[in-house]
HTML snippet that shows the backbone in 3Dmol.js (N, CA, C, O; Angstrom):
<script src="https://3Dmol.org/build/3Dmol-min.js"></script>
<div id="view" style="width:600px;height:400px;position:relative"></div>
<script>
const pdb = `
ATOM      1  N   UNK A   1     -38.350  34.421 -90.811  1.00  0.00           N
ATOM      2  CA  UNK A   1     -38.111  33.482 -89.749  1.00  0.00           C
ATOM      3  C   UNK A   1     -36.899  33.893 -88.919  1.00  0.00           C
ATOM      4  O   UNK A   1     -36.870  33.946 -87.689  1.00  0.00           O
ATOM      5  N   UNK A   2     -35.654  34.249 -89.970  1.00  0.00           N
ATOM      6  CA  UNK A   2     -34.850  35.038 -88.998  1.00  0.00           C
ATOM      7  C   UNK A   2     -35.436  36.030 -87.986  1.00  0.00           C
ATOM      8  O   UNK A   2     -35.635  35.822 -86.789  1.00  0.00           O
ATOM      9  N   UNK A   3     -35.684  37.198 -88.719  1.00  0.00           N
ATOM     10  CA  UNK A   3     -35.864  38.143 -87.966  1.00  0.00           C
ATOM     11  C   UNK A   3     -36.717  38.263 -86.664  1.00  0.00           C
ATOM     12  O   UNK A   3     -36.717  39.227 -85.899  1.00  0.00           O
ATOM     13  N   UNK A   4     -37.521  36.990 -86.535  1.00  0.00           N
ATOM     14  CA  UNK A   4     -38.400  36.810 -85.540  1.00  0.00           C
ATOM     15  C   UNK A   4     -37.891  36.326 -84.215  1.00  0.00           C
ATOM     16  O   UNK A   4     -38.035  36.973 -83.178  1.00  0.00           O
ATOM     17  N   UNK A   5     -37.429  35.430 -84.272  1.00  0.00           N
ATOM     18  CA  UNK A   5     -36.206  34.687 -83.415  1.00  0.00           C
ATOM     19  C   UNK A   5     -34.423  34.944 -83.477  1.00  0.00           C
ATOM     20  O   UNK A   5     -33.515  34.142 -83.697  1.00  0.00           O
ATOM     21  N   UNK A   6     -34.413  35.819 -83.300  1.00  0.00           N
ATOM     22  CA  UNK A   6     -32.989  36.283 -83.900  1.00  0.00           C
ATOM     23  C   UNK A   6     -32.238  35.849 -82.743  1.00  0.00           C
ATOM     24  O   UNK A   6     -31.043  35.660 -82.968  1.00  0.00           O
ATOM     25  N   UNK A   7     -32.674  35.625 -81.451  1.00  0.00           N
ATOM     26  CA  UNK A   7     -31.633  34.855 -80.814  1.00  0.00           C
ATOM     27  C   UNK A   7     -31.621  33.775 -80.735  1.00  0.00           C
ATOM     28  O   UNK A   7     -30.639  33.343 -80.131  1.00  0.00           O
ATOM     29  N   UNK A   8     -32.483  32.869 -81.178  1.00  0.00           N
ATOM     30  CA  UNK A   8     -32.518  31.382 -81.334  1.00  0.00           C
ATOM     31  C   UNK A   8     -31.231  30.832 -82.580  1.00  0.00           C
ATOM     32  O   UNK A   8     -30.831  29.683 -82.396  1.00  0.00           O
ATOM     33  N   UNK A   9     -30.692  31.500 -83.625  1.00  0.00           N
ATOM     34  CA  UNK A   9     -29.963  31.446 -83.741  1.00  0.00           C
ATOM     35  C   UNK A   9     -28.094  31.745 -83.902  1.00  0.00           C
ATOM     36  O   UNK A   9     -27.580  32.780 -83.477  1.00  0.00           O
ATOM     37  N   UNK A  10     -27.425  30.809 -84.474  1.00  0.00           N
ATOM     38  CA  UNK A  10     -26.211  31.342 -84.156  1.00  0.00           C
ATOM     39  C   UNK A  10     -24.763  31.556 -85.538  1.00  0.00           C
ATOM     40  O   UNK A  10     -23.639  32.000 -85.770  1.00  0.00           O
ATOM     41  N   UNK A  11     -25.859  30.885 -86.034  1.00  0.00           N
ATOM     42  CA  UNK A  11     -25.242  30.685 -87.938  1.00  0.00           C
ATOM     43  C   UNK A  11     -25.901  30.651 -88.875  1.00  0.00           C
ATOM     44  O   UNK A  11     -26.789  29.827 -88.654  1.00  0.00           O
ATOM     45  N   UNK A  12     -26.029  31.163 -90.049  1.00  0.00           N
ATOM     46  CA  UNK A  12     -26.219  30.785 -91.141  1.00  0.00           C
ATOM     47  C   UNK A  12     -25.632  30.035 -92.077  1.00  0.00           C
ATOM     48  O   UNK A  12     -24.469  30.280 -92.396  1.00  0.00           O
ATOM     49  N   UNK A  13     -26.608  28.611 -92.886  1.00  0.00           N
ATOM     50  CA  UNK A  13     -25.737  28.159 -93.692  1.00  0.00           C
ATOM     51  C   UNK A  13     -26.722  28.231 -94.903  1.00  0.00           C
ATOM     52  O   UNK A  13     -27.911  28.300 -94.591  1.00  0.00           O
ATOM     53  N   UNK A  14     -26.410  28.226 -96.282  1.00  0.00           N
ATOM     54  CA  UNK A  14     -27.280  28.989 -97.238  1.00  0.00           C
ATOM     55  C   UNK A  14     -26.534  28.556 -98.783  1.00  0.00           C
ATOM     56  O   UNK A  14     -25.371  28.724 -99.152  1.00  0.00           O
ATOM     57  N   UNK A  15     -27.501  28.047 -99.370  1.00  0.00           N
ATOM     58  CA  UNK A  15     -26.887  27.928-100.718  1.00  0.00           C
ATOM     59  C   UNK A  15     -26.917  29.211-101.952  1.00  0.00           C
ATOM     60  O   UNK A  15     -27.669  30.108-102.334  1.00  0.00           O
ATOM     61  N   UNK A  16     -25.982  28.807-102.174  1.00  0.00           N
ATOM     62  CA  UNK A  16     -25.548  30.485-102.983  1.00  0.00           C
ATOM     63  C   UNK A  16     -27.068  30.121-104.388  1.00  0.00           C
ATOM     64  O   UNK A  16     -27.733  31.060-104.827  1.00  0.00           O
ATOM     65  N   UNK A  17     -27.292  28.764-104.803  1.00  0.00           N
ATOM     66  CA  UNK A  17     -28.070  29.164-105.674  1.00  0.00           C
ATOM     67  C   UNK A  17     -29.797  28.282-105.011  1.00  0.00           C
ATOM     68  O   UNK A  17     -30.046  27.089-104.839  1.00  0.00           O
ATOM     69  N   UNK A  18     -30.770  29.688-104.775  1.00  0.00           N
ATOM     70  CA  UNK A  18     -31.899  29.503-104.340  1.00  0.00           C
ATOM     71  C   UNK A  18     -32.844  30.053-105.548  1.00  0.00           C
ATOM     72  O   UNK A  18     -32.747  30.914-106.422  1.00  0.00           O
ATOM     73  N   UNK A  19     -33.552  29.350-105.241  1.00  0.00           N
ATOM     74  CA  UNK A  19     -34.604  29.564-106.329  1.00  0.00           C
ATOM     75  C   UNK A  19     -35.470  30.924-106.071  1.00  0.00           C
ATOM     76  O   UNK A  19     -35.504  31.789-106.945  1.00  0.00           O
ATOM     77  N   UNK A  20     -36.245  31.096-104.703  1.00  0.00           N
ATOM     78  CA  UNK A  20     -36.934  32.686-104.493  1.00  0.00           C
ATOM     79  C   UNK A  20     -35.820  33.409-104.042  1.00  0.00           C
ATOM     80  O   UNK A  20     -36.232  34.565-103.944  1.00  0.00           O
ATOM     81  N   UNK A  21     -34.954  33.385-103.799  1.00  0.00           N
ATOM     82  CA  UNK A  21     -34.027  34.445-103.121  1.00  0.00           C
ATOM     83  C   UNK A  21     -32.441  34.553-103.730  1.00  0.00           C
ATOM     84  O   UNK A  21     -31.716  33.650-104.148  1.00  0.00           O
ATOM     85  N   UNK A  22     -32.260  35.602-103.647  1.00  0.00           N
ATOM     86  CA  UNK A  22     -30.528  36.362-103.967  1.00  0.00           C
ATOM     87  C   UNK A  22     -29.998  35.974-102.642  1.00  0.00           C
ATOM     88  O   UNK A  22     -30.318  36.534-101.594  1.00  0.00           O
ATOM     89  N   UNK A  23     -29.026  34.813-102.762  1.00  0.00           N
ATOM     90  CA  UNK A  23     -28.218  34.128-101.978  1.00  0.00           C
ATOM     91  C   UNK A  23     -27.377  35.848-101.078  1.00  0.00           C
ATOM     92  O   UNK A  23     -27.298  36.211 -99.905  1.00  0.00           O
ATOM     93  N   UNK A  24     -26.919  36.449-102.400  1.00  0.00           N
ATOM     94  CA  UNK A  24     -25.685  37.405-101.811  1.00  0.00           C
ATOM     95  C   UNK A  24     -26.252  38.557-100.781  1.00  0.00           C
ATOM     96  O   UNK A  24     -25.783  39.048 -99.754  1.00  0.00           O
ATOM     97  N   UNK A  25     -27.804  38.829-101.718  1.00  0.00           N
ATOM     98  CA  UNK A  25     -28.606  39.746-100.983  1.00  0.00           C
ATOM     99  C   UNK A  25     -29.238  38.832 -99.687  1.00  0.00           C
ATOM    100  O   UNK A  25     -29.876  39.747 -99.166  1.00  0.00           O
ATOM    101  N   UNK A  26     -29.381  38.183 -99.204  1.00  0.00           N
ATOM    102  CA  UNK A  26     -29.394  37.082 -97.545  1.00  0.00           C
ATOM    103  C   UNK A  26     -28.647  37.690 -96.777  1.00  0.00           C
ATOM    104  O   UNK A  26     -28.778  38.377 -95.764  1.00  0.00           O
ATOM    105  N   UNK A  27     -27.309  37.105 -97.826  1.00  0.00           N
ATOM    106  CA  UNK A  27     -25.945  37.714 -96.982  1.00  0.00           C
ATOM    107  C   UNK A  27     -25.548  38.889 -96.217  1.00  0.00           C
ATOM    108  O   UNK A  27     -25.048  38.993 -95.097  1.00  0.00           O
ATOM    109  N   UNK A  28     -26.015  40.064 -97.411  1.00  0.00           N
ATOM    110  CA  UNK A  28     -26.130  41.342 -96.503  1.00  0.00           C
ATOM    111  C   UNK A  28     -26.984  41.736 -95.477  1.00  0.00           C
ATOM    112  O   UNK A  28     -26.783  42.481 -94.518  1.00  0.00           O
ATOM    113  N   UNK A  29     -28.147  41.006 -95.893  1.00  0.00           N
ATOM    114  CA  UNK A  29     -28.755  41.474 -95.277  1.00  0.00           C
ATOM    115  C   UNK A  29     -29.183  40.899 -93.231  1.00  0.00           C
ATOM    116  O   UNK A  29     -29.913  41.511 -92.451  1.00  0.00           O
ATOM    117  N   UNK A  30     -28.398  39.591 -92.965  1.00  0.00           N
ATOM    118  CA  UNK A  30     -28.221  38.743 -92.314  1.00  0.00           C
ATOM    119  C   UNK A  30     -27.014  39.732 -91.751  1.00  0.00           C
ATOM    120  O   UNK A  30     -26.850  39.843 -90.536  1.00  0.00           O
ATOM    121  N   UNK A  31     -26.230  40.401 -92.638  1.00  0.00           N
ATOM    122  CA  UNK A  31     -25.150  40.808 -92.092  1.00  0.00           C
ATOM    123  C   UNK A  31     -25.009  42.011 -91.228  1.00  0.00           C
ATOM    124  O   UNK A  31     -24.191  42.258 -90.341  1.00  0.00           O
ATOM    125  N   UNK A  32     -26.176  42.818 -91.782  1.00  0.00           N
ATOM    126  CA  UNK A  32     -26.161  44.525 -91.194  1.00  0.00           C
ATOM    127  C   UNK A  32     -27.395  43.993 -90.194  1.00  0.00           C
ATOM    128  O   UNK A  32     -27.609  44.629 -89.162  1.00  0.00           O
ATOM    129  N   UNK A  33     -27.982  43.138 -90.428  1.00  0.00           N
ATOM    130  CA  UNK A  33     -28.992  43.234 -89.269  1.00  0.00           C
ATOM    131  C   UNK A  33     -29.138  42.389 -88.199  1.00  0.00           C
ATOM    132  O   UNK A  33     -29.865  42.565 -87.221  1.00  0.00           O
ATOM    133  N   UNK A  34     -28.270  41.280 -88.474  1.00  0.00           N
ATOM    134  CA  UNK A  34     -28.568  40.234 -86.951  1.00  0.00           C
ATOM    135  C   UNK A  34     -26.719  40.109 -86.798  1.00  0.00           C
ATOM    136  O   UNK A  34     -26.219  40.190 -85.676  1.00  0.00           O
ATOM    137  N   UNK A  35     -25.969  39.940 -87.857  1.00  0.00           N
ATOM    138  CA  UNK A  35     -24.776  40.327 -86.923  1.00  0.00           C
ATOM    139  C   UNK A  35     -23.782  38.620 -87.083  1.00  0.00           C
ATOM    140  O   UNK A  35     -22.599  38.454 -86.787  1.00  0.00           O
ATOM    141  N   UNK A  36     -24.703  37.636 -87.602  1.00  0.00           N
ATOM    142  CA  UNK A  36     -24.501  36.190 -87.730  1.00  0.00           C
ATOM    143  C   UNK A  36     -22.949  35.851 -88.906  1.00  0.00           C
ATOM    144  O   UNK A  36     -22.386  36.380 -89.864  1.00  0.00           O
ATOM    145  N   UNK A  37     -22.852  34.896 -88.219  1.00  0.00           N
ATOM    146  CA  UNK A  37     -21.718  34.437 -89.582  1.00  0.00           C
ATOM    147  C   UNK A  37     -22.374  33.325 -90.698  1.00  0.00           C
ATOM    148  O   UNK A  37     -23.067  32.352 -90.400  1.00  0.00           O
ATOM    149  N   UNK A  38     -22.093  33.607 -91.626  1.00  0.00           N
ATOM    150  CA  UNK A  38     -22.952  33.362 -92.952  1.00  0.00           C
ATOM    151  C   UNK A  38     -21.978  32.089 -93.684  1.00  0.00           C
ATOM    152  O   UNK A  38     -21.370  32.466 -94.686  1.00  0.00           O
ATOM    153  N   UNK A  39     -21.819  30.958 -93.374  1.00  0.00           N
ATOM    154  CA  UNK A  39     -21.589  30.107 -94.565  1.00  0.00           C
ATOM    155  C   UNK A  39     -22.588  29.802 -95.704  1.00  0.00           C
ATOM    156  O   UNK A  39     -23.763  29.444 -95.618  1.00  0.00           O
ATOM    157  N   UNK A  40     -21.849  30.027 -96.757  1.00  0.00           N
ATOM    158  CA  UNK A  40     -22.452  29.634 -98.462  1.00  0.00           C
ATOM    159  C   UNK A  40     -21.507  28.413 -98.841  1.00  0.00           C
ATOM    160  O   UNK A  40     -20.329  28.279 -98.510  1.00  0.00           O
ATOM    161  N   UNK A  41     -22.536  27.269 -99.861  1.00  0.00           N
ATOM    162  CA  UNK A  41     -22.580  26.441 -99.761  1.00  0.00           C
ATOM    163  C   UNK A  41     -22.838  26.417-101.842  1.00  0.00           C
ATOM    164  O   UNK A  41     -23.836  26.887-102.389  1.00  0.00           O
ATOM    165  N   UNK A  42     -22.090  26.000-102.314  1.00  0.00           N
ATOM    166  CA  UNK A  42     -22.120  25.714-103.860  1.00  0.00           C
ATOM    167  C   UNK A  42     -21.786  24.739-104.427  1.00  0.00           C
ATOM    168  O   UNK A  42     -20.830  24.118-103.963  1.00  0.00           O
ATOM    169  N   UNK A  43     -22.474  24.240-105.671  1.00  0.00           N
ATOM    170  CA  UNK A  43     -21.838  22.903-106.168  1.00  0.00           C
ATOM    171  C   UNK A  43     -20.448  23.555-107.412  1.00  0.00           C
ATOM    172  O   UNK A  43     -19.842  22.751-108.121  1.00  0.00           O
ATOM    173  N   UNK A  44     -20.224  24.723-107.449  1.00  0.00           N
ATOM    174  CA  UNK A  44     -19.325  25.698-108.036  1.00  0.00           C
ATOM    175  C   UNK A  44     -18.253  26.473-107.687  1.00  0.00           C
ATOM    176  O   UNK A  44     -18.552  27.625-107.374  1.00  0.00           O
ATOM    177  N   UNK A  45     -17.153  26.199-107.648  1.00  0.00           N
ATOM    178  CA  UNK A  45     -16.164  26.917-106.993  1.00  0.00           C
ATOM    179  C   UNK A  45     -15.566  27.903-107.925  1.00  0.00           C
ATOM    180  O   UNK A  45     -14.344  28.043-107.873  1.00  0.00           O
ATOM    181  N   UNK A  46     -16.318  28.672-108.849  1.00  0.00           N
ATOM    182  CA  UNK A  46     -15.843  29.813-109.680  1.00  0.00           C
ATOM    183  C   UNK A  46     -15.400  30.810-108.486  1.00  0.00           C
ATOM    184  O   UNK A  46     -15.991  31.160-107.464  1.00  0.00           O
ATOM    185  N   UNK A  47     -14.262  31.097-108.959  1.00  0.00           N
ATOM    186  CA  UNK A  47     -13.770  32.291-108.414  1.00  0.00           C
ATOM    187  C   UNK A  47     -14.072  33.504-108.322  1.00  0.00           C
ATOM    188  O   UNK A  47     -13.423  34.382-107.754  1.00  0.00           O
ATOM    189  N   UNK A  48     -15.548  33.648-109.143  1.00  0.00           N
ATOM    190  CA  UNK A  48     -15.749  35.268-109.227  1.00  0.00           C
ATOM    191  C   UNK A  48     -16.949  34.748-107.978  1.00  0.00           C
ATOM    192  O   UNK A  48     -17.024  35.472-106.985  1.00  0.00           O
ATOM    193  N   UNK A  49     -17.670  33.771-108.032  1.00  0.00           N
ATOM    194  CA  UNK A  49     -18.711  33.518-107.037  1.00  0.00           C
ATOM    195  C   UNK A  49     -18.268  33.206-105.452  1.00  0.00           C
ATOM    196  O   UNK A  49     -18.834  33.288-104.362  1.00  0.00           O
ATOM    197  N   UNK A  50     -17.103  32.853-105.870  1.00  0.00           N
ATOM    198  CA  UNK A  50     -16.262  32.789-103.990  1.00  0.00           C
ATOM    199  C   UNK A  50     -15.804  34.438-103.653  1.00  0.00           C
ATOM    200  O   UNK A  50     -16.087  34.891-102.544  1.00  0.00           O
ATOM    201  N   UNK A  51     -15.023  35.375-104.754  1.00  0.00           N
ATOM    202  CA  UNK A  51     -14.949  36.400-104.560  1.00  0.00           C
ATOM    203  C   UNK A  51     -16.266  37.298-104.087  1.00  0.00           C
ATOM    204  O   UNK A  51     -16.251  37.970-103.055  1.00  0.00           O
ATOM    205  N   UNK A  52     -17.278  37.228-104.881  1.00  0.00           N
ATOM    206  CA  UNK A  52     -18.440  37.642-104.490  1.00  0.00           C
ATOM    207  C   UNK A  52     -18.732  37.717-103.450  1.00  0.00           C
ATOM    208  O   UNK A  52     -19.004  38.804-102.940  1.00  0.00           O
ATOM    209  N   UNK A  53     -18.792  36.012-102.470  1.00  0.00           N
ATOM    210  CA  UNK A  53     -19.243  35.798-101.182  1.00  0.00           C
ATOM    211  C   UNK A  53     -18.747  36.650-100.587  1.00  0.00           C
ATOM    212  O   UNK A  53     -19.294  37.724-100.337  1.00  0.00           O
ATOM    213  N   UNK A  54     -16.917  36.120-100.046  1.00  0.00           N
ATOM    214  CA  UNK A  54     -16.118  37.098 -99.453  1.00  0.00           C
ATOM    215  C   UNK A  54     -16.544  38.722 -99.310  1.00  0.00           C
ATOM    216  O   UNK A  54     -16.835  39.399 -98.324  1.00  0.00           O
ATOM    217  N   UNK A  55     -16.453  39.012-100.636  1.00  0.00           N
ATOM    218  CA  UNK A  55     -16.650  40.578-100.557  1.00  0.00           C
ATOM    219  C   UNK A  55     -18.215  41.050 -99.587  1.00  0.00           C
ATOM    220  O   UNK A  55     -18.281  42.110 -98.964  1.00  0.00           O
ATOM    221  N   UNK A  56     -19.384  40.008 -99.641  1.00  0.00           N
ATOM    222  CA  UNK A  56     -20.830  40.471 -99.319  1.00  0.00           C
ATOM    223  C   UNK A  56     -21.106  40.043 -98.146  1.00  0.00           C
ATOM    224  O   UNK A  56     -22.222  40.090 -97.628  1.00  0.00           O
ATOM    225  N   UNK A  57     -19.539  39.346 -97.377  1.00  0.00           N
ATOM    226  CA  UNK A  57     -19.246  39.058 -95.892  1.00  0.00           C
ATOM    227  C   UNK A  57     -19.754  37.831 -95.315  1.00  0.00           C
ATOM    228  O   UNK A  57     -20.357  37.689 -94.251  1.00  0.00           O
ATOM    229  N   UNK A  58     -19.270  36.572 -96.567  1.00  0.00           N
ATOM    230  CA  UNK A  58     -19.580  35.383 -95.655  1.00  0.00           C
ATOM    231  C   UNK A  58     -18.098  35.158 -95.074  1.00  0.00           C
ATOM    232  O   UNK A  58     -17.077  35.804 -95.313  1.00  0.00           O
ATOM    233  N   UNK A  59     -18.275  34.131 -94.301  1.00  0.00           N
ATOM    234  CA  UNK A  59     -17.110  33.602 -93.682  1.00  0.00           C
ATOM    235  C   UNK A  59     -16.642  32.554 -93.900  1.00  0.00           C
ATOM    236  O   UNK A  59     -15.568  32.327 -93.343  1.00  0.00           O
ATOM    237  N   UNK A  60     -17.132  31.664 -94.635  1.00  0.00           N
ATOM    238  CA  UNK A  60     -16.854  30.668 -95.459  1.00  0.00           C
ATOM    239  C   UNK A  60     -17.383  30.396 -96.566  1.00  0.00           C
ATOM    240  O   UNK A  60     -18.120  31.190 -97.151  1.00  0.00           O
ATOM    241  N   UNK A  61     -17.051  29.124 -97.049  1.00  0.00           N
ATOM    242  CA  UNK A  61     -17.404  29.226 -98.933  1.00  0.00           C
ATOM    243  C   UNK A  61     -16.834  27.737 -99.470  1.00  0.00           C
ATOM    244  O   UNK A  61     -15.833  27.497-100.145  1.00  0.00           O
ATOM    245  N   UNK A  62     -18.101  26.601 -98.778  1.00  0.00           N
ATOM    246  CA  UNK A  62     -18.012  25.102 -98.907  1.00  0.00           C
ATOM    247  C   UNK A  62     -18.513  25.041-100.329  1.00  0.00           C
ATOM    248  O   UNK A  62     -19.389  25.622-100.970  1.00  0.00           O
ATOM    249  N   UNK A  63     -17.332  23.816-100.646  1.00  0.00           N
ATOM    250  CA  UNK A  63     -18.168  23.252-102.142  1.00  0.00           C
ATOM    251  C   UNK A  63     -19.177  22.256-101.888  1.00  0.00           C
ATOM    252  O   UNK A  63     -18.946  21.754-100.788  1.00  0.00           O
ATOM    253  N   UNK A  64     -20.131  21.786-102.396  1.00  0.00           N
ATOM    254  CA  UNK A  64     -20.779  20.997-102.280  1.00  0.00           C
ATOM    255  C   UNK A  64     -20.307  19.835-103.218  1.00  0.00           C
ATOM    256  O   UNK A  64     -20.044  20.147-104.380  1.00  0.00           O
ATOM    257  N   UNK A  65     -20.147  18.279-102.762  1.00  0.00           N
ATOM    258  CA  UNK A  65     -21.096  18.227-101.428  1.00  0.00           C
ATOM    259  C   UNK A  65     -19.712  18.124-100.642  1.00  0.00           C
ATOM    260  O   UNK A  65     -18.626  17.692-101.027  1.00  0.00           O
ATOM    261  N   UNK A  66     -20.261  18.885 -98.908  1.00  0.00           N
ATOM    262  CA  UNK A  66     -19.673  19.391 -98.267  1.00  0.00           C
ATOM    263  C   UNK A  66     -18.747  17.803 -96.833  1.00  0.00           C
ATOM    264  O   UNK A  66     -19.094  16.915 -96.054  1.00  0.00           O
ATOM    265  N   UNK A  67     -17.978  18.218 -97.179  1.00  0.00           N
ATOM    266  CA  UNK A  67     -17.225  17.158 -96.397  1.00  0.00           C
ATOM    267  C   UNK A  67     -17.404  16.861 -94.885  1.00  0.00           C
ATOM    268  O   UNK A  67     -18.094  17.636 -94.223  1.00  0.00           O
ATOM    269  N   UNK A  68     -16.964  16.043 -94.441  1.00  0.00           N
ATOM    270  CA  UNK A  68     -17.296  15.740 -92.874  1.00  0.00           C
ATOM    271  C   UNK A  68     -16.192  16.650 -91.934  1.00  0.00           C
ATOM    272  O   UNK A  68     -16.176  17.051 -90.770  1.00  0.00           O
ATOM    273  N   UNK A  69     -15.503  16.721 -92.822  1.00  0.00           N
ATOM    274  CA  UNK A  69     -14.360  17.678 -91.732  1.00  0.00           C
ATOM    275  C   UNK A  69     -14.813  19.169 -91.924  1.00  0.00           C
ATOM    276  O   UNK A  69     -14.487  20.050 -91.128  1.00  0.00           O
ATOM    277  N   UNK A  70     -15.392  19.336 -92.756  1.00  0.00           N
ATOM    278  CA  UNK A  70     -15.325  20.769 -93.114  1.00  0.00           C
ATOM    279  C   UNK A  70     -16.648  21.081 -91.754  1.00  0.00           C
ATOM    280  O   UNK A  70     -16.531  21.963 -90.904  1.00  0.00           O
ATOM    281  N   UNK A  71     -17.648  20.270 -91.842  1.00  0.00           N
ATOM    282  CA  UNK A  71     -19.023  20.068 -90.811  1.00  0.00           C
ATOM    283  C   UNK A  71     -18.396  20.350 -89.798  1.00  0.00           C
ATOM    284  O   UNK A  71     -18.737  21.344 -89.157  1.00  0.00           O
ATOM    285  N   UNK A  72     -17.419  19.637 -89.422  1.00  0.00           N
ATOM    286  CA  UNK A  72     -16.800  19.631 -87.748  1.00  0.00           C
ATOM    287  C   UNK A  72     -16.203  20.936 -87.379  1.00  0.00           C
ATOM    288  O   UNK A  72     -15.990  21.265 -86.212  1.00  0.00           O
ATOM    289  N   UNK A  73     -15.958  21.620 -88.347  1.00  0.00           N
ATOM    290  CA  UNK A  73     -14.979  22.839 -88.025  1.00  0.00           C
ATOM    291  C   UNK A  73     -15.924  24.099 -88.218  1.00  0.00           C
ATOM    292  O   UNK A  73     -15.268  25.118 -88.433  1.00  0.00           O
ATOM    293  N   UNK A  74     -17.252  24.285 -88.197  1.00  0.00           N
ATOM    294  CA  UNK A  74     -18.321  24.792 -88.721  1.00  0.00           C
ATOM    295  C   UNK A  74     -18.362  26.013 -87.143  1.00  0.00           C
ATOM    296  O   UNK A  74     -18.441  27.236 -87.027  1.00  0.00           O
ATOM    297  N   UNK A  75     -18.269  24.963 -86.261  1.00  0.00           N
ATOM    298  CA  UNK A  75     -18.512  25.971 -84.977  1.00  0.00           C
ATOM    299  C   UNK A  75     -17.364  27.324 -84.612  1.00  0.00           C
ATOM    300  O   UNK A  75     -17.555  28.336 -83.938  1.00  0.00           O
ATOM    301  N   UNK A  76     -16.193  26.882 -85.322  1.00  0.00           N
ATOM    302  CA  UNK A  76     -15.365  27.610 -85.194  1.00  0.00           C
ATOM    303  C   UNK A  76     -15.749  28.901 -85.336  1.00  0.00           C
ATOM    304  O   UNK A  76     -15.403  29.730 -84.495  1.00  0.00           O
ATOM    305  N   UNK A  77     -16.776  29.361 -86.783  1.00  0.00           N
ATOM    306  CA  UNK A  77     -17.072  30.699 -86.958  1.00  0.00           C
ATOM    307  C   UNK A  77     -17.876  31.189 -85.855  1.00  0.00           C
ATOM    308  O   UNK A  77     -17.776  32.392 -85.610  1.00  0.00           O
ATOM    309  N   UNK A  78     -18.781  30.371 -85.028  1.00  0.00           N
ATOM    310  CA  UNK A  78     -19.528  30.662 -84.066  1.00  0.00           C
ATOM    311  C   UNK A  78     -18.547  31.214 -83.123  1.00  0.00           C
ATOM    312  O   UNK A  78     -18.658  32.440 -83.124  1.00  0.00           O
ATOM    313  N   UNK A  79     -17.839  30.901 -82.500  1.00  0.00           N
ATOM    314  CA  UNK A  79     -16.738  31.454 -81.557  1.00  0.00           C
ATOM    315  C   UNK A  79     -16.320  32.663 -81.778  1.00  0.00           C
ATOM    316  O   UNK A  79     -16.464  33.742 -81.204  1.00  0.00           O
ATOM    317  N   UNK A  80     -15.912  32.389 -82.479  1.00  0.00           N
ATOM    318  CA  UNK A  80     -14.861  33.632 -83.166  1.00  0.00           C
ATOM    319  C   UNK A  80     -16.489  34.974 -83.249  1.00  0.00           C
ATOM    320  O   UNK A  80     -16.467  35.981 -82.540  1.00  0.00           O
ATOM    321  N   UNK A  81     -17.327  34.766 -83.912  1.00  0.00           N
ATOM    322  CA  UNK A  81     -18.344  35.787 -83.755  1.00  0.00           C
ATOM    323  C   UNK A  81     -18.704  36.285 -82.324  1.00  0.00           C
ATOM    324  O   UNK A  81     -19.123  37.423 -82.110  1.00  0.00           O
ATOM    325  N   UNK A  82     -18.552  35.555 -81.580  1.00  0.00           N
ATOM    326  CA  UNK A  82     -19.272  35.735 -79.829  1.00  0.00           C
ATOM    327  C   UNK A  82     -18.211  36.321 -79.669  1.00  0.00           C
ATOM    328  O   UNK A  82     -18.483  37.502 -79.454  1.00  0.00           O
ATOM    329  N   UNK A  83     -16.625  36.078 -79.645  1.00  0.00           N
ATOM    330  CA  UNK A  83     -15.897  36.571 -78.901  1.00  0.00           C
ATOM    331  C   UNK A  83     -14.990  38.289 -79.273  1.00  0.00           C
ATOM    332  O   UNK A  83     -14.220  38.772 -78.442  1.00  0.00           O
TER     333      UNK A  83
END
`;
const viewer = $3Dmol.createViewer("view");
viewer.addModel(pdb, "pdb");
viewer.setStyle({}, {cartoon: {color: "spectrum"}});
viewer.zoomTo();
viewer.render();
</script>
């Protein structure tokens, strides 16, 4: 669905634990090929799984469940990617 419409969108948001898919492998792969900023989304804030993200190039790393301020500040990564 990405890859079809790749300019229709402008973010990814993605839970690190999916049932058919490798959350981290998304990540890369969202990353080398459309170029998007990737928030992951966990009910787990282990440090090796936030390290993980980081390292496989998300840009954020919400705990679930995800706060109203954290929502509001969401566009920020959008900016910062365009510019």
């Amino acid at each position: 669905m990405l890859r079809e419409n790749r300019s229709r969108y402008d973010l990814v948001i993605t839970s690190v634990n999916m049932p058919d898919m490798d959350a981290f492998k998304l990540l890369e792969l969202v990353g080398l090929e459309m170029d998007l900023p990737v928030i992951m989304l966990s009910a787990h804030g282990h440090t090796k799984l936030v390290k993980k993200g980081i390292t496989h190039g998300t840009c954020d790393y919400l705990l679930k469940p995800v706060c109203i301020d954290e929502l509001k500040n969401i566009w920020q990564h959008v900016v910062r990617k365009k510019n």
